[in-house]
ZARO-690429 format. One record per residue: residue in three letters; x, z, y of N, C-alpha, C, O in turn. Coordinates in steps of 0.2 Angstrom, whole numbers, plus 5000, padded with zeros to 4 digits. Layout:
// residues N
ALAXZYXZYXZYXZY ...
***
This chain:
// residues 433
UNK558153985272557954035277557753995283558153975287 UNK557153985284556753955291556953985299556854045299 UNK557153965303557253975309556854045312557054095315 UNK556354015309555754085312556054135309556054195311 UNK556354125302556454205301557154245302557254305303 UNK557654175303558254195307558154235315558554265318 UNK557854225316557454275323557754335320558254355322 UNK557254365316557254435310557854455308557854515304 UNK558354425309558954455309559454505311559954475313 UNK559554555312559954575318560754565319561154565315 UNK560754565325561454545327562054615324561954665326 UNK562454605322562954665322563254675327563654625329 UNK563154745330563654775338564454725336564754695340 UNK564554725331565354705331565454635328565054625323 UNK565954595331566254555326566354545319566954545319 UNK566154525313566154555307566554495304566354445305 UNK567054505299567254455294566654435293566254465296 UNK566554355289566054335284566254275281566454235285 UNK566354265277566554195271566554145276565954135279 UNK567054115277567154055277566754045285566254005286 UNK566854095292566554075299566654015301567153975301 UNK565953995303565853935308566153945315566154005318 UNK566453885318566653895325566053885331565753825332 UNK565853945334565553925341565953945347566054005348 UNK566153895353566353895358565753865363565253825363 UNK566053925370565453925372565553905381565853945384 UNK565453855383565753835390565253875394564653875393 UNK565753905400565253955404565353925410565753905413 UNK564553935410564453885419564453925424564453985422 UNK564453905428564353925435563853995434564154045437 UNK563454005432563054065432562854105426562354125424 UNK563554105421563554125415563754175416563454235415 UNK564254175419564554265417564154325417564354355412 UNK563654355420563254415420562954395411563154435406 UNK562554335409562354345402562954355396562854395391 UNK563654325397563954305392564554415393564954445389 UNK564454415399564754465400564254525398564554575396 UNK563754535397563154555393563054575385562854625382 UNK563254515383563254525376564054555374564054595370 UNK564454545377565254565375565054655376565054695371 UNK564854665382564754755384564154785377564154845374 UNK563654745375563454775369563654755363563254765359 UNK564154745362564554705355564154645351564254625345 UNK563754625354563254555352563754495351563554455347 UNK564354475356564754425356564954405349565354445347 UNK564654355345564654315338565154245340565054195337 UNK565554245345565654185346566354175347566554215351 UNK566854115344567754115346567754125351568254165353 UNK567454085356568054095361567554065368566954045367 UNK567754065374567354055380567753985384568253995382 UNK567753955387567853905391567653915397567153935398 UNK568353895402568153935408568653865410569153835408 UNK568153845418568353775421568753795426568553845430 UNK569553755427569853775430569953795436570353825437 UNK569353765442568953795449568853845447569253885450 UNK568453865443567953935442568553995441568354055442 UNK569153985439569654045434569654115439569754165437 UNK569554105445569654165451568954205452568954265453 UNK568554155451567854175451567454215444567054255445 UNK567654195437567554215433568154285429568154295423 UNK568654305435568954345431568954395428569354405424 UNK568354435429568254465424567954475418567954515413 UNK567454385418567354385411567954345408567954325402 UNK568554335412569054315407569554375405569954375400 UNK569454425410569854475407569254515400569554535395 UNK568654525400568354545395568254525388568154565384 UNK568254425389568354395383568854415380568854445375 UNK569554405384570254425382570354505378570654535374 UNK569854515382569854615380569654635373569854675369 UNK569154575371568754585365569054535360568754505356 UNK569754505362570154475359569754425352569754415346 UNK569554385358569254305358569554265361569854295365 UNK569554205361569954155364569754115372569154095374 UNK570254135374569954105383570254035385570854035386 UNK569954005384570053925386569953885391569353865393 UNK570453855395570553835402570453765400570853735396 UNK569753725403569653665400569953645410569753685415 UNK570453595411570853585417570553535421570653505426 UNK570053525416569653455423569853395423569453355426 UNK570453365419570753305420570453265419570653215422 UNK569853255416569153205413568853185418568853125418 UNK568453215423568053195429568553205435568153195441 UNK569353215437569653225440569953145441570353125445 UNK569853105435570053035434569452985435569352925433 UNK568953025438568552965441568052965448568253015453 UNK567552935449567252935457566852985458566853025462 UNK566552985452566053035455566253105452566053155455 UNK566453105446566653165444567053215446567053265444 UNK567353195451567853245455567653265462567753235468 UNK567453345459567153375463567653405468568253385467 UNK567453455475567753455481568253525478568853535480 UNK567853555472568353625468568653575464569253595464 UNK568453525462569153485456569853465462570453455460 UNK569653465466570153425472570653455474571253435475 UNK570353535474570853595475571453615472571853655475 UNK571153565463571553605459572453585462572553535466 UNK572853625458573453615458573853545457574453525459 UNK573453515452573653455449573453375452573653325450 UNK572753405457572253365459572853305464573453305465 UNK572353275465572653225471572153215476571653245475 UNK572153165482571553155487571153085485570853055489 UNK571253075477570853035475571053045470571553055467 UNK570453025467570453015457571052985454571352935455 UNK571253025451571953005446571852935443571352925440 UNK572352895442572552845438573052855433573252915434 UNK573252825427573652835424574452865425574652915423 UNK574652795429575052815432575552895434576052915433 UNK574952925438574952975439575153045434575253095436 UNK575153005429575353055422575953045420576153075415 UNK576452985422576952965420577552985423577452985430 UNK577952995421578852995424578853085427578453135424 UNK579353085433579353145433578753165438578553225437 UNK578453135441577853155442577153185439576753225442 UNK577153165434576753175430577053235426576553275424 UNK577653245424577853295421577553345425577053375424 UNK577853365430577753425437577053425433576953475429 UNK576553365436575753385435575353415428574853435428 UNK575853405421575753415416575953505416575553545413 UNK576553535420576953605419576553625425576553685425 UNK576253615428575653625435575053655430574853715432 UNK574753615424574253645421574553685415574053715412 UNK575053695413575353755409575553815412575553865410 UNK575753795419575753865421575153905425574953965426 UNK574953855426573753885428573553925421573353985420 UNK573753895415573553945409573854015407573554065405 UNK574653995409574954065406574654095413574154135413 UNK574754075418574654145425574154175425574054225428 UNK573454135421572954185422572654195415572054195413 UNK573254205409573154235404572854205399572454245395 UNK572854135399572254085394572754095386573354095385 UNK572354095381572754115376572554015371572853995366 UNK572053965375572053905371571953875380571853905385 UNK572153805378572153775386571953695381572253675376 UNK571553675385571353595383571653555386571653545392 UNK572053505381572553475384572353395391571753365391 UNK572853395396572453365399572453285397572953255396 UNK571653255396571653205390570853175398570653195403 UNK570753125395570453075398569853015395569852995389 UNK569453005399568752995395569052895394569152855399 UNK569052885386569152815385568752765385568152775387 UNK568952705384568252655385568352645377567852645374 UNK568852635374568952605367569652635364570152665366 UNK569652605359570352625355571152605356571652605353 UNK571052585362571752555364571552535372571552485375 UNK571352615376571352615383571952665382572152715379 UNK572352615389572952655391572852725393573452765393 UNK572452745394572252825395572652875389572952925389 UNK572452815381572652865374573352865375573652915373 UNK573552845376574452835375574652885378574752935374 UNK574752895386574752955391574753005389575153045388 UNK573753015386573453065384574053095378574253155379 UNK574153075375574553095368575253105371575453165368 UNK575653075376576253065376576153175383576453225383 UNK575553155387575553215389575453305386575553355388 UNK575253285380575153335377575453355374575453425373 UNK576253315371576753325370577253375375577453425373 UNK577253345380577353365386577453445387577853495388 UNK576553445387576053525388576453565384576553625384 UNK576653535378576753585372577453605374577453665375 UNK578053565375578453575377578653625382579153665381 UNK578353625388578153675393578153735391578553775393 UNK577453735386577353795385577653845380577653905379 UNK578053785375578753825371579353855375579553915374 UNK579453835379580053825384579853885388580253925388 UNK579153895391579053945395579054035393579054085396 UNK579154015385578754085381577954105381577654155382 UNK577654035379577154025377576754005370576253985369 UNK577354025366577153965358576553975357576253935354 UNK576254025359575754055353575154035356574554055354 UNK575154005362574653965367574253895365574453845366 UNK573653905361573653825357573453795363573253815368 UNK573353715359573253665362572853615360572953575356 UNK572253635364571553595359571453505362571253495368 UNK571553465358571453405361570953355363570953305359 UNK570453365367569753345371569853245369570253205371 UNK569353235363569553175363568653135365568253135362 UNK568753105372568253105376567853025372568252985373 UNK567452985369567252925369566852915369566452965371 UNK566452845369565652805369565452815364565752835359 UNK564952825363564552825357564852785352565052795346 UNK564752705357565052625353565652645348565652635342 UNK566052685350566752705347566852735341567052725336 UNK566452805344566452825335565952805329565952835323 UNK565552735332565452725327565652645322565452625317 UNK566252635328566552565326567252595323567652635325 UNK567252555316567852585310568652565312569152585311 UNK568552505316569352495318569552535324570052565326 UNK568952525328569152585335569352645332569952675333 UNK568852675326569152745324569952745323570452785324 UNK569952685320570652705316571252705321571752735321 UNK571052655327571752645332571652715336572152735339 UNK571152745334571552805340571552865334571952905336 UNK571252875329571852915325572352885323572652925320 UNK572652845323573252815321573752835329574452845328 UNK573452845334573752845341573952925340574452955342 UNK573352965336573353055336573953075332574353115334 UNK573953045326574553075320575153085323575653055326 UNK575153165321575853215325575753215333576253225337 UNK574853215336574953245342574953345340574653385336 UNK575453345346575553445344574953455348575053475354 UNK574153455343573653515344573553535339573753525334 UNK572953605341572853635338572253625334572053665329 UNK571753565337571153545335570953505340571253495345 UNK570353475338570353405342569553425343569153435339 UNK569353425350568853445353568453365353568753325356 UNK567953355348567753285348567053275352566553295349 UNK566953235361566753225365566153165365565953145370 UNK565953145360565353085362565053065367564453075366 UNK565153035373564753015377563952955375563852895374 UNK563653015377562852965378562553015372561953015372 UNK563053065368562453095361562253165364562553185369 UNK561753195360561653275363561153305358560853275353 UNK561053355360560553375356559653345352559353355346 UNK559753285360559053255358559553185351559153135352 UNK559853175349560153135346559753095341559353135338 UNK559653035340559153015334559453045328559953085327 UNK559153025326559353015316559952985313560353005309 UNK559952935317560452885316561052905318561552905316 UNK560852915325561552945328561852995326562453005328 UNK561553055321561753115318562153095313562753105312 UNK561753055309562253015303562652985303563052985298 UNK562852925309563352905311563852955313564352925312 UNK563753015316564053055319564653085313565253085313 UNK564053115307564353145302564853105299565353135297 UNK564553025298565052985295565652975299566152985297 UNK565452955305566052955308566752995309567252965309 UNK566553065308566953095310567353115305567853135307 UNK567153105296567453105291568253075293568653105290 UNK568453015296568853015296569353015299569952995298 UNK569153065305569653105308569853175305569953225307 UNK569753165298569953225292570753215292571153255294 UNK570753145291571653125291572053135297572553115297 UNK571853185301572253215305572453285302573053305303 UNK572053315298572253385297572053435300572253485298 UNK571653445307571753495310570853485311570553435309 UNK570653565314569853555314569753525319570153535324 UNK568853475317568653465321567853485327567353465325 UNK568053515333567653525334566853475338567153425341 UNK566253465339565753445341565953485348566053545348 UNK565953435352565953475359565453445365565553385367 UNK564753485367564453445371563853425365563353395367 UNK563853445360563353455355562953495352563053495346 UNK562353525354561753565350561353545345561253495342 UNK560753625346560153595343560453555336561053545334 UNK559653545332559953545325560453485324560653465318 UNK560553465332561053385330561653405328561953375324 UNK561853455333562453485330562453545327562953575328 UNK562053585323562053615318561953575312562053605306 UNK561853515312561953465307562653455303562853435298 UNK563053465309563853435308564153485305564653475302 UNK563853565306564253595303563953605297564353595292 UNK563253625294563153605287563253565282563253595277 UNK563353485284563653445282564353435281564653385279 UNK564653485284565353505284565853445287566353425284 UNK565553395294565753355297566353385304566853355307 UNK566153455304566553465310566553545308566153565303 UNK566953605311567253665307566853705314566553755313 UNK566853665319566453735325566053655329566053605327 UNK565753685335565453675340565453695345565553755345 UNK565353665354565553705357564953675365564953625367 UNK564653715367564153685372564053745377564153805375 UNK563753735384563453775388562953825385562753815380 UNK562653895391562153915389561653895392561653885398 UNK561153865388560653825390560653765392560053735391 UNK561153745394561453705396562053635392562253655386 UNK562253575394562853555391562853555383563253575379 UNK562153545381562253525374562253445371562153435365 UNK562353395378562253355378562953305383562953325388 UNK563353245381563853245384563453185390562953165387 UNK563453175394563353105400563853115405563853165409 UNK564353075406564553035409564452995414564852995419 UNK563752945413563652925420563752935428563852895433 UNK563553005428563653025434564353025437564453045442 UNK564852995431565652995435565552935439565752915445 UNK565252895435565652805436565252795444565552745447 UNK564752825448564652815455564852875459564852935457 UNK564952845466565152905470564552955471563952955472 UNK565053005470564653095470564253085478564353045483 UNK563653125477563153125480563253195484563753225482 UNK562953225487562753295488562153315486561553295489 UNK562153355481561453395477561353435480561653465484 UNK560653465477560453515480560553565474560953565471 UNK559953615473559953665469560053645462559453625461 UNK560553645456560553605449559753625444559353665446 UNK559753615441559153615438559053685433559553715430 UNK558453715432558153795429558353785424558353725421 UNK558553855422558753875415558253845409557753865410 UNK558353825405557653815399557553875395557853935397 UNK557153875391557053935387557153895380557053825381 UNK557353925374557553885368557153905363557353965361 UNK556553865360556153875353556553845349556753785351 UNK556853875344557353875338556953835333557153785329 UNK556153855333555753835328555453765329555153725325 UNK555453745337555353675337556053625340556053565343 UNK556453665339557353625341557153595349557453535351 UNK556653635353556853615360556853665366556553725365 UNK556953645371557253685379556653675380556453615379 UNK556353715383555853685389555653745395555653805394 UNK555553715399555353745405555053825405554553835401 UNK555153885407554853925404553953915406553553925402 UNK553953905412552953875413552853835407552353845404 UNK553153805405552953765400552953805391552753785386 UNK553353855391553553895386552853955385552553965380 UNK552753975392552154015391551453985390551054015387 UNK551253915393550953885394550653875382550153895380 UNK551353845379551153855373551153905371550753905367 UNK551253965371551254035369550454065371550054085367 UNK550354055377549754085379549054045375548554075375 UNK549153975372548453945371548253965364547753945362 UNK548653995361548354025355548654095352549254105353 UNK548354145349548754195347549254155339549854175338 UNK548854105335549254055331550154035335550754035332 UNK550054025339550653995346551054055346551654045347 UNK550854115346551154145349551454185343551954225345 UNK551354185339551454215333552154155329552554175326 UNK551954085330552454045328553054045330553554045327 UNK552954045337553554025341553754085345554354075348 UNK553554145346553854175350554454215346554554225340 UNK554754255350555354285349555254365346555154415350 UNK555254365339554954425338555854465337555754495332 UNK556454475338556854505338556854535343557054505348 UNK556754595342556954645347557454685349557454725353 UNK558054655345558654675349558754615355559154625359 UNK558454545354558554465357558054505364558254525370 UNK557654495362556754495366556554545364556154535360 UNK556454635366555954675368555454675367555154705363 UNK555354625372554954625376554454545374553954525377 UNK554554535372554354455368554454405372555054385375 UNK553754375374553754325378553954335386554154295390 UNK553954395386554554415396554954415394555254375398 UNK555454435389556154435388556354355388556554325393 UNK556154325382556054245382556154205388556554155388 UNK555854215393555554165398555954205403556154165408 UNK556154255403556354285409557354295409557754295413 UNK557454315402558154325401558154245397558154235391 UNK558154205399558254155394559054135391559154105386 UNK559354155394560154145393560354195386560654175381 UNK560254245387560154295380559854275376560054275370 UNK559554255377558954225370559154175366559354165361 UNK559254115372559654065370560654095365560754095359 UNK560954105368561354145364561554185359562054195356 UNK560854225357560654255350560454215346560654215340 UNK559954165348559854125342560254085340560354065335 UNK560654065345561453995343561854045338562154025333 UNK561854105339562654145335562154155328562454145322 UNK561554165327561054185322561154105318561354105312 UNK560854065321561054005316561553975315561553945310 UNK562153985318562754005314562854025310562953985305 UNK562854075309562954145306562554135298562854125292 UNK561854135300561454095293561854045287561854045281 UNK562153985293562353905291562953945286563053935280 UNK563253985291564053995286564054065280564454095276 UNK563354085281563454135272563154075268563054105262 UNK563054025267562853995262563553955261563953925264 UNK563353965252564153925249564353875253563953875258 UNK564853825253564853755255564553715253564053685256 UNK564753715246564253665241563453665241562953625240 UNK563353735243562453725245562253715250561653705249 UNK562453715256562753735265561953655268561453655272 UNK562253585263561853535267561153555266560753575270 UNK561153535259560553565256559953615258559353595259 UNK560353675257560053725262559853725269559453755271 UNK560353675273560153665279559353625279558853645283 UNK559353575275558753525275558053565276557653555281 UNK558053615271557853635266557453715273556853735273 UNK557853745275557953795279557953805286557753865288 UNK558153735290558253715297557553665297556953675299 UNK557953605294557553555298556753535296556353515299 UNK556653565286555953545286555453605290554953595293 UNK555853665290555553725293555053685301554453695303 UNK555653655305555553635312555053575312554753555317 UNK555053545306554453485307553853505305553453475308 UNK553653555301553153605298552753625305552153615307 UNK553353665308553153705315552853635320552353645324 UNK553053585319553053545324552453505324552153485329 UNK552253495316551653465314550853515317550353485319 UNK550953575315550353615318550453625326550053645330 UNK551153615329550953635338550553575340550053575344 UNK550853475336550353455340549853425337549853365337 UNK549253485333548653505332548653535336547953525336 UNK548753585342548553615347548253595352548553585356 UNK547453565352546953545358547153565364547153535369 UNK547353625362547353655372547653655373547753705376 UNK548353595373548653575377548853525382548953465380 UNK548953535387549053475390549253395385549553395380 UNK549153325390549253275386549753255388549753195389 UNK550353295392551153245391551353295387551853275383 UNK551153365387551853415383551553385375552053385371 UNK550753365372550653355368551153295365551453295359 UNK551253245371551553175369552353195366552553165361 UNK552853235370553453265370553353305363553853305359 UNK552853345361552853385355552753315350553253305346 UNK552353265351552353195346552953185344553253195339 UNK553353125351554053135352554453175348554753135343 UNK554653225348554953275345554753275337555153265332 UNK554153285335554153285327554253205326554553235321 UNK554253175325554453105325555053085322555253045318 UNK555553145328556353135328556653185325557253185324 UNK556353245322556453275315556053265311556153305306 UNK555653215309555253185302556053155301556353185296 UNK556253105305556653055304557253085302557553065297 UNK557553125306558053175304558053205296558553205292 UNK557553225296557653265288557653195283557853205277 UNK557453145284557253075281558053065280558353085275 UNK558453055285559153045286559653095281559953085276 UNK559553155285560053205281559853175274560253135272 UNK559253205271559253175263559553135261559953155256 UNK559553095262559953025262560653025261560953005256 UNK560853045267561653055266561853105262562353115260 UNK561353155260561453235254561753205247562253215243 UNK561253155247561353115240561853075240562053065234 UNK562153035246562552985244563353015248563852985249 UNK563253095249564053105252564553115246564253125241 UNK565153125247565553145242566253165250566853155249 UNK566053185254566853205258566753275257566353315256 UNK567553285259567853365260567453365267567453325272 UNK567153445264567053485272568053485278568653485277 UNK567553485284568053505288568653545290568553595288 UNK568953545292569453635294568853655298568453615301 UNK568953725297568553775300569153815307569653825303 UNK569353825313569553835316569653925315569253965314 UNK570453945316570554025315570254055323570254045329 UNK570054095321569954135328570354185329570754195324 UNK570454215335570954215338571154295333571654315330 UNK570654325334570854385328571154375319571354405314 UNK571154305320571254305312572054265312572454285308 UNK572254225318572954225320573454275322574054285321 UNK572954335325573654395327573454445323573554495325 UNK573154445318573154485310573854445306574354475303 UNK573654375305574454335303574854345306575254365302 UNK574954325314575554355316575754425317576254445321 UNK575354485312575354545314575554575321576154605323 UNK574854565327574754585331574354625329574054665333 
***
């Protein structure tokens, strides 16, 4: 099934069983709430669970009472990551409860000090009713940064806490932050699952810094391979900070069980902006609009700009669901946050009715030749400007290559699919809630 026709789908008002659900987790920024509190009020929400940053929990209460309502998973990611370096720790990170008046060191997680600080971010979860809390873990340089030890030894910790408090049923997801270099060097992998075996989480939020949606070819398949052997953990693995067909790749390939990124936003991990001192910005950068059919964001001037140059353009690419888009190309460019979140839960949804054993295949086949086909006739499009022409070049080039790649690994895999994560309705059915 082609992307363009995943549009034609419609969303079901409710949550629905389906064979074998893919995990989508959705980090809410700064200006999600009205879209993501939108789709829950019309029973649209297809998605586990929401992430809500520990600054924000006062500000976003009642898309966290709403998630919690529609009994989805509300997820307190505590900051610990950019709260341990220069620039990443913002004037709201400073505030928190556990912060300091300067970026955390190690140290800082150790003895009873450290404890306090570890029962400081378990009690910020149960008080404002988080039902998953990500354990507070820390961006590595390699497989044997003093950070993993801590990191592990504090998770224990959290768990301990949160048994002790009357919280069992509070998982604990463990944010495993690295370089690129790392997950794709075979002894680095091994020293820090060897550091993970019997840490008490619930899943292992896996963090790439430097990949994202724009991902090569190479980097997807290393991706996929890599992540194979964080199977010998046992527990699922999610893509976090991963989109776009790079990370819809992971889930067909059955490399990882969910994924989890911003709307519009944070489908790509960078870190650089921690390692120098924070700056004072001005207004963060416009929402993108998201073509499904050519796997990219772009500006909405730039959205209408291809739509308007051909009725061909606009018949290709535009958003013909009308429970997504009305309104076509106004809805598209104008609610871009919905559109963008209809088509993520529809590509989902698509990836996991197909068997497992058919799941890669189908994807090549479904997703990615579909987007190089689309990608091939937009830049045959004359009347287009010649940098969007160069960026649509750009772009079919890095899905030629892609589908070149997947093939490749289709033929030569032989691993088990991933754990697929429970969602929160399928744990208190078990636990007969």
């Amino acid at each position: 099934m082609a992307s363009r026709d995943i549009a034609e789908i419609s969303v079901p008002r409710q949550l629905r069983p389906v064979p074998d659900p893919l995990g989508l987790f959705i980090r809410a920024g700064r200006n999600d709430q009205a879209a993501l509190l939108d789709l829950v009020a019309r029973g649209d929400a297809q998605f586990f669970g929401v992430v809500i940053d520990a600054p924000a929990v006062k500000r976003q209460k009642e898309l966290r009472e709403r998630i919690s309502a529609a009994r989805m998973d509300v997820i307190l990611d505590p900051r610990t990551q950019p709260c341990a370096t220069l620039g990443g720790r913002s004037a709201e990170i400073a505030e928190l409860p556990w912060a300091l008046p300067r970026a955390h060191v190690p140290s800082d997680f150790e003895g009873d000090a450290g404890r306090r600080r570890i029962e400081q971010i378990g009690a910020y979860a149960s008080e404002y009713g988080f039902t998953q809390v990500i354990a507070p873990t820390h961006l590595l340089v390699d497989g044997h940064d003093p950070w993993l030890e801590i990191d592990v030894e504090a998770t224990k910790q959290l768990r301990s806490y949160l048994n002790r408090s009357g919280h069992r049923e509070m998982q604990i997801l463990y944010s495993l932050a690295i370089p690129y270099s790392v997950l794709r060097d075979d002894s680095e992998r091994d020293a820090i699952i060897d550091a993970l075996k019997g840490v008490p989480a619930d899943a292992i939020w896996l963090r790439v810094d430097g990949l994202g949606r724009d991902a090569t070819a190479n980097a997807v398949r290393n991706y996929i391979q890599g992540t194979a052997d964080f199977q010998r953990l046992e527990l699922p693995i999610i893509a976090d900070g991963l989109g776009g067909l790079a990370g819809l790749s992971q889930l067909a390939f059955g490399a990882v069980g969910g994924i989890a990124h911003g709307v519009t936003f944070g489908e790509r991990v960078d870190t650089s902006s921690w390692k120098r001192p924070r700056t004072q910005g001005g207004f963060g950068p416009s929402r993108g609009v998201y073509l499904p059919d050519l796997d990219l964001m772009l500006e909405p001037a730039v959205v209408r700009q291809i739509l308007d140059s051909s009725t061909r353009a606009k018949s290709l690419l535009g958003c013909r669901d009308t429970r997504c888009c009305p309104r076509g190309l106004v809805d598209m460019t104008e609610d871009p946050a919905r559109h963008f979140l209809v088509q993520r839960m529809k590509q989902l949804a698509a990836i996991g009715r197909v068997p497992r054993a058919q799941r890669a295949s189908a994807f090549v086949e479904e997703f990615v030749r579909p987007a190089s086909d689309s990608l091939v006739q937009a830049t045959n499009w004359k009347s287009l400007d010649q940098d969007l022409l160069k960026k649509l070049n750009r772009q079919r080039r890095r899905i030629d290559a892609l589908r070149i790649a997947l093939i490749e690994d289709l033929q030569a895999s032989t691993r088990q699919p991933a754990q697929v994560p429970k969602t929160r309705r399928a744990r208190d059915h078990r636990a007969g809630i």
